[in-house]
C-alpha positions in Angstrom: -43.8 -31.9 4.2 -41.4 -30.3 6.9 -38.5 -31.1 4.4 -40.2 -29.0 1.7 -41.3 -26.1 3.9 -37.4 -25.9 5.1 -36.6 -26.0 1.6 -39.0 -23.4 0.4 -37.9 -21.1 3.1 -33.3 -21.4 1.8 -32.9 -17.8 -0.6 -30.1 -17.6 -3.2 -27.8 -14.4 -2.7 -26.2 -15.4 -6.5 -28.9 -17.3 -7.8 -27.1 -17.9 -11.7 -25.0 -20.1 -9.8 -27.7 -22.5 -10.3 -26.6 -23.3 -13.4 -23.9 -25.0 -12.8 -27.1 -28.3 -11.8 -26.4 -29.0 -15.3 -22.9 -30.8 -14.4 -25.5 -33.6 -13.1 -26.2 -34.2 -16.7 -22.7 -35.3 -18.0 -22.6 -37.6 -14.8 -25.7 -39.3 -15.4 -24.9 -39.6 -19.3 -21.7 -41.2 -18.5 -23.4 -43.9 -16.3 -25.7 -45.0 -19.2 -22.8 -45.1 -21.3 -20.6 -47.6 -18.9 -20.1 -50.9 -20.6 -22.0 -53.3 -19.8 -22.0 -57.1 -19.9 -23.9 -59.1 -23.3 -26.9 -61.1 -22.9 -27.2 -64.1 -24.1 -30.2 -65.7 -25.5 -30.2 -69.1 -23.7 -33.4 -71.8 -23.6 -35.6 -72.9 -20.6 -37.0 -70.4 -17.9 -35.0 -66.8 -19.5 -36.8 -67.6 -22.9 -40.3 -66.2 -21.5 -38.9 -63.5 -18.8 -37.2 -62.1 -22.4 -40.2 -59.7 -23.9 -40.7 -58.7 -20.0 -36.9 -57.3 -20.2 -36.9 -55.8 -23.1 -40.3 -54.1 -22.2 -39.2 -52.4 -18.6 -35.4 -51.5 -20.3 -35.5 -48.3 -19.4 -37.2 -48.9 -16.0 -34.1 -51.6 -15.2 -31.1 -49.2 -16.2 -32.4 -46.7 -14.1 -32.7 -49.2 -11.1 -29.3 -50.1 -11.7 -28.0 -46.1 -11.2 -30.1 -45.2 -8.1 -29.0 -49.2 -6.7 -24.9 -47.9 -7.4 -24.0 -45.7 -4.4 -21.3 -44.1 -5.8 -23.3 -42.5 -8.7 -26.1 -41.6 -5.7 -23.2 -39.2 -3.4 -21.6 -38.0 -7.0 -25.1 -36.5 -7.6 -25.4 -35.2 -4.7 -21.8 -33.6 -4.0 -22.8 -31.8 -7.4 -25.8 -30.9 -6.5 -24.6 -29.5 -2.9 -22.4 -27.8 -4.4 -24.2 -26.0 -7.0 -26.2 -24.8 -4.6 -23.2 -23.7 -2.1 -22.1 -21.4 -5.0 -25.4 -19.6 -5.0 -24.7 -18.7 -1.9 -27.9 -19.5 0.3 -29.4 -18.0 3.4 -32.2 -18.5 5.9 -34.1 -15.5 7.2 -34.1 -16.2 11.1 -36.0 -13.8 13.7 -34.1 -12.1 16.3 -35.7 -10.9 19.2 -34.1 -7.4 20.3 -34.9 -8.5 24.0 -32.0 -10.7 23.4 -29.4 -8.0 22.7 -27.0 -6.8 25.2 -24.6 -3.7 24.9 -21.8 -3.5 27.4 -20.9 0.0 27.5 -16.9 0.4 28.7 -15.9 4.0 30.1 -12.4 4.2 28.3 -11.6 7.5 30.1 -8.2 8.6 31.3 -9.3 7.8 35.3 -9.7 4.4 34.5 -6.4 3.4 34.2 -5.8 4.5 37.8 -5.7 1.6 40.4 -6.6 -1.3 37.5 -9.7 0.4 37.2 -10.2 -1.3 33.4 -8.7 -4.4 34.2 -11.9 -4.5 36.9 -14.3 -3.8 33.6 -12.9 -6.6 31.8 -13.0 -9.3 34.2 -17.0 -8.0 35.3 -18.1 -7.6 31.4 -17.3 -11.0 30.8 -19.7 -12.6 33.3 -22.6 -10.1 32.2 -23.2 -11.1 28.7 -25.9 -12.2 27.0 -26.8 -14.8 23.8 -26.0 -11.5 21.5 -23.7 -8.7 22.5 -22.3 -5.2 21.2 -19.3 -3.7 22.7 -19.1 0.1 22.9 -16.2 2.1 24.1 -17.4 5.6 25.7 -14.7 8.1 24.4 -14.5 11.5 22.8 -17.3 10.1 21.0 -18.7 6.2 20.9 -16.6 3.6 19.4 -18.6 0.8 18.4 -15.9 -2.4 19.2 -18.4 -5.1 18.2 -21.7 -5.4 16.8 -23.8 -8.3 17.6 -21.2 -11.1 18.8 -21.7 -14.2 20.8 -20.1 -14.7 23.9 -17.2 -16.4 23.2 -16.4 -13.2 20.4 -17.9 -10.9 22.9 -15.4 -11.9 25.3 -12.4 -11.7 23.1 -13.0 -8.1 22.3 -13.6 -7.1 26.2 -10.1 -8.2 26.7 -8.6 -6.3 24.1 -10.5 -2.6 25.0 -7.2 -0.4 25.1 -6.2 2.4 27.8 -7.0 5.5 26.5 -5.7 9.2 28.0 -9.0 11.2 27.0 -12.7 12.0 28.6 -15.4 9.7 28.2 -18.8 11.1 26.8 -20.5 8.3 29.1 -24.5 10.2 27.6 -23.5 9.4 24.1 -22.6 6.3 24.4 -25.7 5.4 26.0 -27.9 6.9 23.6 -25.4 4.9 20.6 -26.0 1.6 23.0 -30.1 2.7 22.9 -29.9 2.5 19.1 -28.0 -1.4 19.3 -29.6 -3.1 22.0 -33.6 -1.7 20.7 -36.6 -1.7 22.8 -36.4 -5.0 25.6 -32.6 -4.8 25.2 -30.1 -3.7 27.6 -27.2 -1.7 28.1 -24.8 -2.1 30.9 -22.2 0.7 31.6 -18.9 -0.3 33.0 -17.1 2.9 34.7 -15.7 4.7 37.5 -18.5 7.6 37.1 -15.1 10.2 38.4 -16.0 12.6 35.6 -17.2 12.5 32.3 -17.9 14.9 29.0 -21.2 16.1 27.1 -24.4 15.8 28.4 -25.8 14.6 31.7 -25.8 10.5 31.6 -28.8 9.8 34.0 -30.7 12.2 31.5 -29.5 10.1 28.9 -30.3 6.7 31.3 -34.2 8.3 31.6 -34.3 8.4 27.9 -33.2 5.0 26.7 -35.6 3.8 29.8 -38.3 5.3 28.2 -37.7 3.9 25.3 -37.7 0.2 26.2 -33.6 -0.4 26.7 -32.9 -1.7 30.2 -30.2 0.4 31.5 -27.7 -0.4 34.1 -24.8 1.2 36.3 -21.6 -0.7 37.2 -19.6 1.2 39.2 -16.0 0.2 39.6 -12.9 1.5 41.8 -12.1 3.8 44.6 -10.8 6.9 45.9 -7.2 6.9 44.7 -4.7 8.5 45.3 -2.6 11.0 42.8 -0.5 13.7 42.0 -0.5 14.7 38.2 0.4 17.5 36.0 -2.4 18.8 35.0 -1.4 21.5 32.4 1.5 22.8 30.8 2.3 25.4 27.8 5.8 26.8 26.3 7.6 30.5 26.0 10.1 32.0 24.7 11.7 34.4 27.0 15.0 36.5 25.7 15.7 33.5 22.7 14.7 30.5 24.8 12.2 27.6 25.4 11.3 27.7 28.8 8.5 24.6 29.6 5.6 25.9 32.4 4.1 22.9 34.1 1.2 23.3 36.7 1.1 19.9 39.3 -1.5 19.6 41.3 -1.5 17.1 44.7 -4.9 15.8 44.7 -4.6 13.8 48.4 -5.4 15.0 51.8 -2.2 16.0 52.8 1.3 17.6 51.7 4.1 15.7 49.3 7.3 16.8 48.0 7.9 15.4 44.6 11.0 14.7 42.2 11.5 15.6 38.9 13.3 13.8 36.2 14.2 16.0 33.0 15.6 14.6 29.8 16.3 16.4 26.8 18.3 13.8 24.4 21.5 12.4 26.3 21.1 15.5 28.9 19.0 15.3 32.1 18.3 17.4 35.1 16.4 17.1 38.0 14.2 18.9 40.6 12.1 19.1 43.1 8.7 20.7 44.0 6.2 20.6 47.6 2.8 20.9 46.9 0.4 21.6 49.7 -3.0 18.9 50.1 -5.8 19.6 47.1 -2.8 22.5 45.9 -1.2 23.4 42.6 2.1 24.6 42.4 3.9 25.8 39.3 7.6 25.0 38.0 8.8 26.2 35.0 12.3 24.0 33.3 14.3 26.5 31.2 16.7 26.8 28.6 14.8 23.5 26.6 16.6 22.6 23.4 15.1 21.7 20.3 13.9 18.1 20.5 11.9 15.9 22.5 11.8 16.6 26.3 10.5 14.5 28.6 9.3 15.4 32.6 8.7 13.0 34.9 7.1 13.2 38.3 8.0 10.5 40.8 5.9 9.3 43.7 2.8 10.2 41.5 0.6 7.9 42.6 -1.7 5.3 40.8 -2.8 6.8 38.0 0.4 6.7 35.6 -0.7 8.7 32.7 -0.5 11.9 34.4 3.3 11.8 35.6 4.9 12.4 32.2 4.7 15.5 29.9 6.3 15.4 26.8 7.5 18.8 24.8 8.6 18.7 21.1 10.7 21.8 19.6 10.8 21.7 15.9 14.3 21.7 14.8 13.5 24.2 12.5 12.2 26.2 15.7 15.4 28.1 16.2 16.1 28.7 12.5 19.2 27.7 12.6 20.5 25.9 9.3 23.9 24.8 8.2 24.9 24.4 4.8 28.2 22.5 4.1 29.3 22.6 0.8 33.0 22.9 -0.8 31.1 25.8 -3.4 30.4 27.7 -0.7 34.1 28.8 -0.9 36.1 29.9 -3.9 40.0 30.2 -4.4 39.5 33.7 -4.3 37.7 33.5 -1.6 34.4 34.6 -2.6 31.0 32.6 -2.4 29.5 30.5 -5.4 25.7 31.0 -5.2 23.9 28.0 -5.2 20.3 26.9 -6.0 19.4 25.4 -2.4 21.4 28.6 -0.3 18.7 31.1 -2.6 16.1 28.8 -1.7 16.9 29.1 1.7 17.3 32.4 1.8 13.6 33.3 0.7 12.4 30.7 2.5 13.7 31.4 6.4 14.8 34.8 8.0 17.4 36.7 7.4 20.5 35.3 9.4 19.0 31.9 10.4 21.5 29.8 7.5 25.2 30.2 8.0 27.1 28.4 5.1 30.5 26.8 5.9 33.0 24.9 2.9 33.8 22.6 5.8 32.0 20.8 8.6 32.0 22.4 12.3 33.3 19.8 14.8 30.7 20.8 17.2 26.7 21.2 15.3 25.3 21.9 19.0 24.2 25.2 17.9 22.1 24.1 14.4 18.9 22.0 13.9 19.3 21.2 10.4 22.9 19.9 8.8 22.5 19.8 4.9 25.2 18.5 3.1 25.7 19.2 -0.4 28.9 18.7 -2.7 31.5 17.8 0.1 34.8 15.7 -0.3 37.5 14.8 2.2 38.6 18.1 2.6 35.3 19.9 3.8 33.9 16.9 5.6 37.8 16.5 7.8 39.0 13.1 9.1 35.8 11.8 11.3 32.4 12.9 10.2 30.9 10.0 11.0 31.4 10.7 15.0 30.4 14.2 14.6 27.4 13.8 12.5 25.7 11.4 14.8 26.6 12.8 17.7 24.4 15.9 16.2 21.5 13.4 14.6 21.3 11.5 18.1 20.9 14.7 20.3 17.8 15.1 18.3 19.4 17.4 15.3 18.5 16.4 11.5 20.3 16.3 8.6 20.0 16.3 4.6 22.5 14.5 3.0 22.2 15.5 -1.1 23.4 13.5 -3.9 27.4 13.8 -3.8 30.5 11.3 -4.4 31.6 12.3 -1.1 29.2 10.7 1.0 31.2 7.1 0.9 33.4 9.2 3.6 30.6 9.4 6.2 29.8 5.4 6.4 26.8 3.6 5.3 25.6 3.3 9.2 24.3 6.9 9.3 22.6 7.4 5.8 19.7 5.9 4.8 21.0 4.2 1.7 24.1 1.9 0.9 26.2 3.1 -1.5 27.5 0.7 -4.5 29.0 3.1 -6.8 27.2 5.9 -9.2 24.9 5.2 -12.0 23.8 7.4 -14.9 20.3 8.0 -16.4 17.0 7.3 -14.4 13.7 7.4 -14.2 12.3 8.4 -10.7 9.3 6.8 -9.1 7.3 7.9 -6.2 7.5 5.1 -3.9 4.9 7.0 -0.9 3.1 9.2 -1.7 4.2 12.4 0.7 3.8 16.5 1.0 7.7 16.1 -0.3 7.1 14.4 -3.4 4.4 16.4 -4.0 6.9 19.4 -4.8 9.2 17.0 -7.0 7.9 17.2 -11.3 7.7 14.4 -13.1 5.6 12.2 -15.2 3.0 10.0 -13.7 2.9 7.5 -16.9 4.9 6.0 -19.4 3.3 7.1 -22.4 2.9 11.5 -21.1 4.3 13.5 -23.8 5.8 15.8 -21.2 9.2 14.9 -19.9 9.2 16.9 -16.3 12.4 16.1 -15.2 15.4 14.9 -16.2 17.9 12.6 -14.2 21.2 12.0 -15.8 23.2 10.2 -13.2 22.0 9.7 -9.5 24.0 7.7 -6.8 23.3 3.5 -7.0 22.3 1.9 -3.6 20.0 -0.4 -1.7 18.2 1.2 1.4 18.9 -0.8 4.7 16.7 -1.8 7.4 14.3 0.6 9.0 14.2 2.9 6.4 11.4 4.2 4.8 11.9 5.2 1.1 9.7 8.2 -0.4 11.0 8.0 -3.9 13.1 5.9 -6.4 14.9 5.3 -9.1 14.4 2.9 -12.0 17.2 0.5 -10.8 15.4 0.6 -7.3 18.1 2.8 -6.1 16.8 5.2 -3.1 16.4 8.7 -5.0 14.6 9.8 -1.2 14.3 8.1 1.6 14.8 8.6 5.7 15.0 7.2 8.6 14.9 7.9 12.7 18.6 7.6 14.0 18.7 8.4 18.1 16.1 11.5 19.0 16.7 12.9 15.3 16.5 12.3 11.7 18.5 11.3 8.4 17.4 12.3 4.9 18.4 11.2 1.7 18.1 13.7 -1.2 19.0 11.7 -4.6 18.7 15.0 -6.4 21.6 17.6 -5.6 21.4 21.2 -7.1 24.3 21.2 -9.4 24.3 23.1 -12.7 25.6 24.0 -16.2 27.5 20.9 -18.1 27.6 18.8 -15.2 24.4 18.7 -13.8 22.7 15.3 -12.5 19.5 16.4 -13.1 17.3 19.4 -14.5 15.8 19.8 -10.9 17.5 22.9 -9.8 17.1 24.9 -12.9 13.0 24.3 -12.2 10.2 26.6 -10.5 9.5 24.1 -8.1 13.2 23.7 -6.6 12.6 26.4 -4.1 9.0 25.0 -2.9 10.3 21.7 -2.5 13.1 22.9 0.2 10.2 24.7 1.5 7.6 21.7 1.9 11.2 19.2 3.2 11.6 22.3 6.3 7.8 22.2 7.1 7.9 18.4 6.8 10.9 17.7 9.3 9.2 20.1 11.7 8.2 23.5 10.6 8.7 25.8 13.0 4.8 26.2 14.6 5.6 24.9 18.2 1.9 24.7 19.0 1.2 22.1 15.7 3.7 19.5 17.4 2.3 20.1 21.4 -1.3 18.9 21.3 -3.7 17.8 24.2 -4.9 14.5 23.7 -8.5 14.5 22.4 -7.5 16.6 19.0 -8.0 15.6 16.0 -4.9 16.3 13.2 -6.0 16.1 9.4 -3.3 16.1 7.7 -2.1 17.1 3.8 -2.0 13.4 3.1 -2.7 9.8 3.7 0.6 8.5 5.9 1.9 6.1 8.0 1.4 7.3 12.0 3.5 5.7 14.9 1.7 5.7 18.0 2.8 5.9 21.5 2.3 2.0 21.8 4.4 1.4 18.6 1.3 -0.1 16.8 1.0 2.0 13.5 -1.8 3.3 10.9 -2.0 4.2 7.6 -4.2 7.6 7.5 -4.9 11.0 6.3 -6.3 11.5 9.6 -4.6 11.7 12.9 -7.1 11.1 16.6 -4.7 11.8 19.5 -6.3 9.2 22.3 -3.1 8.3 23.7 -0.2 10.3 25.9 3.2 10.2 24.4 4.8 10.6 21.3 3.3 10.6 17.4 5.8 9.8 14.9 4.9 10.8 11.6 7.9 10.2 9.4 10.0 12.8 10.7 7.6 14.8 12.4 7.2 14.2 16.3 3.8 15.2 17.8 3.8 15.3 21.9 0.4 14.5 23.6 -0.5 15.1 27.2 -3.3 14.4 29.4 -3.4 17.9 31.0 -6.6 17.7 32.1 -7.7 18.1 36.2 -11.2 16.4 36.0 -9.5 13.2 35.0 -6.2 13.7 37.1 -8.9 13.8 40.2 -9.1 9.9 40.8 -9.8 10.5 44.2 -13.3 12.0 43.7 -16.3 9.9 43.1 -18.9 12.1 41.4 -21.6 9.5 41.0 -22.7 7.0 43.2 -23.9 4.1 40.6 -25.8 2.6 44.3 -28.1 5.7 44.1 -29.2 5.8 40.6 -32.8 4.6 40.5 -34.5 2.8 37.1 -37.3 4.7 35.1 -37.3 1.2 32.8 -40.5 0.6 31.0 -41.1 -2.2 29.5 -43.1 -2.3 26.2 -45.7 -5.2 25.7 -45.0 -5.4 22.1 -42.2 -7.9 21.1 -39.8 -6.3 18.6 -38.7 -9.1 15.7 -36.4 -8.3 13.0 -35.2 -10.5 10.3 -31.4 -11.6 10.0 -29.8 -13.4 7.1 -27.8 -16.8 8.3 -25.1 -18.5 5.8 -25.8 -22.2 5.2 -23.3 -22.3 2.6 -20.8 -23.8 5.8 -23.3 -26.9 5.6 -23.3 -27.5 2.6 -19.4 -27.5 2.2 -19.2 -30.1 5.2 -21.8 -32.2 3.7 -20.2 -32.3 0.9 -17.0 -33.1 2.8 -18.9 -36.1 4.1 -19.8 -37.7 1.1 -16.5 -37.5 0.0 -15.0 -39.3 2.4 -18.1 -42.2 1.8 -16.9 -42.4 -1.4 -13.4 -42.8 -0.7 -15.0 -45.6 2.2 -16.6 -47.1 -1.0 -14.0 -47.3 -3.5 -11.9 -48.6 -0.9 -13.9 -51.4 -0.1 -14.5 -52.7 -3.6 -10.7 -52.4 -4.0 -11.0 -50.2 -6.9 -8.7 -47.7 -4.6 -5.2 -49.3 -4.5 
């Protein structure tokens, strides 16, 4: 009777896969149908037991299957497995009183004086049968719903450092949702400052409603000197970086300052009276990434370093090398990409040269277009990334005289030139958007027409945007020093020898002017963010964060200090934020915090589906082996 009221309680998620209990049919046909030894009709005691025989025949064969073992587990390992394939599941109760929901404060001030490492090693030892982990940030990030411990405890480990303010009220109210009435929530934090709403109001509420909640107070007075904000001008045609450090201790420090800008650095110095902030402004900053550091900071790291990015595109200035640029006469050939850039950036910001410069310090963007040995000179190699590593980018087009620059620098290796292609888009990109062509083989519409591109393999740590059909890079890049290398496959020459239709098109001049905003633009305040903004961007791409782990996404949530890299585009990210610099003020004492818990009489149940398809599967396992045990035994297994 207990077997049956088990079985009556197992539910079927794919119940057609029943069905497949007909395989038990063939198996117990092909049993009847074994061969079996002849009778013979001999005289004395057999002669009368003959009519019984023939009378309980059926009766005896099917003694003879349920007496063979082997036919008894085949049955059943189809059986079992039939049902595994529906899928079953047991509707068990869970009792919310059960439920624990360990609340982590993943604010900036943690990371001062191994505040979080604290967290982790506390959480571990506080858990319950069934656990949630939340981590209180900008807004609640549910890490785990519902875990055992061993899960639980995994997941605690891996809570990251985060450079942004913790709403500490929302995640308790999120945590009030999880845990349900009799549950409880346990907040892990350092209660130095926190966002949103007041948390012991929030505390009062869950209370109320049934969810124990309680206050773990980790960490000290630390302390710290930080920079706590910082914004850029431009003061007679240059960059000049204003930082504001404050010295949060009791008495006065001098502090050092460490500024890099590509291969150049400086250095200075700043006194800051106790609880003071003192300005200092670093001038004359170059396009680029910048990087200021503070030393004798104290513990809380995140706050020493402020990064600055200047678009390359900042300064307007663009070089275009290109052997048309010059006639024999000595007048200029007009080409498609120096009109493009001519409506596209101000008047006077693109110089045009027949030769390359031996010193690019003065430019942000080198584009190359038709160049030989004569305009490029005897070592462009050392001069181009010279420029490229100082943080400078360039845009190699399509031309025979890239061989001379070495396949080191450009993102593609050159094997020779090829004629007629077909391109396809590889990433999708704000780039490529610009670029016509068909999206399927059988469109009517020919968009664009390549007759010869450049044949090449891209090399390692290269990321290719578009291609040809002999997997040749038609656009690609990659990161070379504190700058960047493009590959444009489609060059703007015209008339008879033309390699492609692309300049003659409408959308020639808006690509150039979607590949300028895409290496950088020349908005300063889209590349210097505070950490806690969220970036949507045009499309879904690949993001580099500060900790080199990457994601795929149209959307971008700055929660760490450093430096974004999204394809070409750099995005600095600072902390500049006081409240959470101040790691040597305590504004809640968890001690004090008193408990308006009630508990509610009622027991709140809810049903939750287990999986006993595992079972099955090692029951079926089992029998297997028996029958290998059995075969084996009967030396029918050799």
């Amino acid at each position: 009777m207990i077997l049956l009221a088990a079985i009556s309680d197992i539910l079927f998620s794919s119940p057609l896969a029943l069905l497949a209990l007909a395989s038990i049919i063939p198996l117990i046909i092909l049993y009847l149908l074994r061969p079996r030894t002849i009778d013979l009709d001999i005289p004395s005691l057999l002669f009368f037991l003959k009519r019984e025989h023939q009378r309980n025949k059926l009766s005896l064969l099917l003694r003879k299957l349920i007496r063979d073992p082997l036919f008894i587990i085949q049955l059943l390992v189809l059986i079992l497995l039939s049902l595994a394939a529906a899928a079953p599941y047991i509707m068990e109760e869970k009792v919310s009183g059960q439920h624990t929901v360990i609340v982590i404060d993943n604010s900036a001030s943690m990371q001062a004086g191994g505040r979080l490492d604290e967290v982790k090693a506390m959480a571990a030892e506080r858990l319950s049968a069934v656990n949630s982990v939340v981590w209180a940030q900008n807004v609640p990030i549910l890490a785990l719903k519902e875990g055992d411990k061993t899960r639980t405890k995994e997941v605690i480990a891996l809570t990251p450092q985060r450079a942004i303010s913790a709403d500490i009220a929302a995640a308790i109210t999120y945590s009030q949702r999880l845990a349900g009435p009799g549950g409880t929530a346990i907040v892990f934090s350092d209660f130095a400052t926190w966002s949103g709403n007041d948390l012991l109001v929030a505390k009062g509420l869950a209370e109320k409603n049934g969810v124990r909640v309680e206050f773990v107070q980790v960490g000290g007075k630390s302390n710290n000197i930080g920079i706590v904000n910082g914004w850029l001008e431009v003061k007679d045609g240059a960059y000049n970086l204003n930082l504001a450090v404050k010295n949060f201790n009791d008495r006065k420090a001098t502090v050092s300052l460490d500024i890099r800008t590509g291969n150049e650095k400086r250095s200075g110095t700043l006194s800051i009276p106790a609880g003071s902030t003192r300005a200092y402004i670093v001038p004359n900053l170059k396009t680029g990434i910048t990087e200021i550091t503070i030393t004798g900071g104290g513990e809380l790291k995140i706050d020493d370093t402020a990064y600055v990015y200047i678009p390359v595109a900042a300064e307007g200035r663009v070089l275009l090398v290109d052997t048309r640029e010059q006639t024999v006469t000595g007048t200029r050939t007009r080409t498609p990409t120096m009109t493009a850039l001519e409506l596209l950036l101000p008047a006077g910001s693109v110089e045009y040269s027949s030769s390359l410069p031996p010193d690019l310090s003065g430019y942000g963007i080198v584009i190359l277009g038709m160049v030989d040995n004569n305009s490029l000179g005897p070592d462009p190699a050392a001069i181009l990334t010279g420029f490229v590593d100082s943080g400078g980018v360039m845009i190699a087009t399509a031309s025979p005289g890239l061989t001379l620059i070495g396949g080191s620098l450009l993102p593609i290796n050159i094997t020779g030139i090829s004629n007629e292609t077909d391109l396809k888009v590889v990433r999708e990109n704000p780039v490529t958007a610009g670029i016509p062509m068909k999206d399927k083989e059988d469109d009517p519409k020919v968009d664009l027409e390549v007759v010869r591109h450049i044949r090449g393999s891209a090399p390692e740590d290269v990321t290719v945007l578009m291609k040809a059909s002999d997997d040749s890079p038609m656009l690609s890049y990659c990161r070379q020093g504190e700058g960047t290398v493009v590959y444009l496959g489609l060059n703007d020459v015209t008339g008879d020898d033309a390699w492609s239709g692309f300049a003659a098109m409408p959308q020639f001049p808006i690509f150039w002017k979607q590949m300028i905003n895409w290496l950088g633009g020349t908005e300063r305040s889209e590349h210097n963010v505070r950490t806690g903004t969220v970036i949507r961007m045009p499309s879904t791409q690949t993001i580099t964060y500060p900790d080199g782990s990457t994601l795929t996404s149209p959307n971008l949530w700055v929660d760490q200090a450093g430096l974004y890299h999204i394809g070409p585009q750099v995005i600095a990210a600072n902390l500049y934020d006081a409240r959470e610099s101040d790691v040597n003020e305590i504004f809640l004492d968890a001690s004090t915090v008193t408990s308006r818990y009630i508990e509610r009489p009622e027991v709140v149940r809810e049903d939750v589906k287990k999986d006993i398809t595992p079972y099955l599967i090692w029951a079926v396992l089992g029998l297997i082996i028996l029958e290998l045990i059995i075969i084996k035994r009967r030396r029918e297994l050799s």
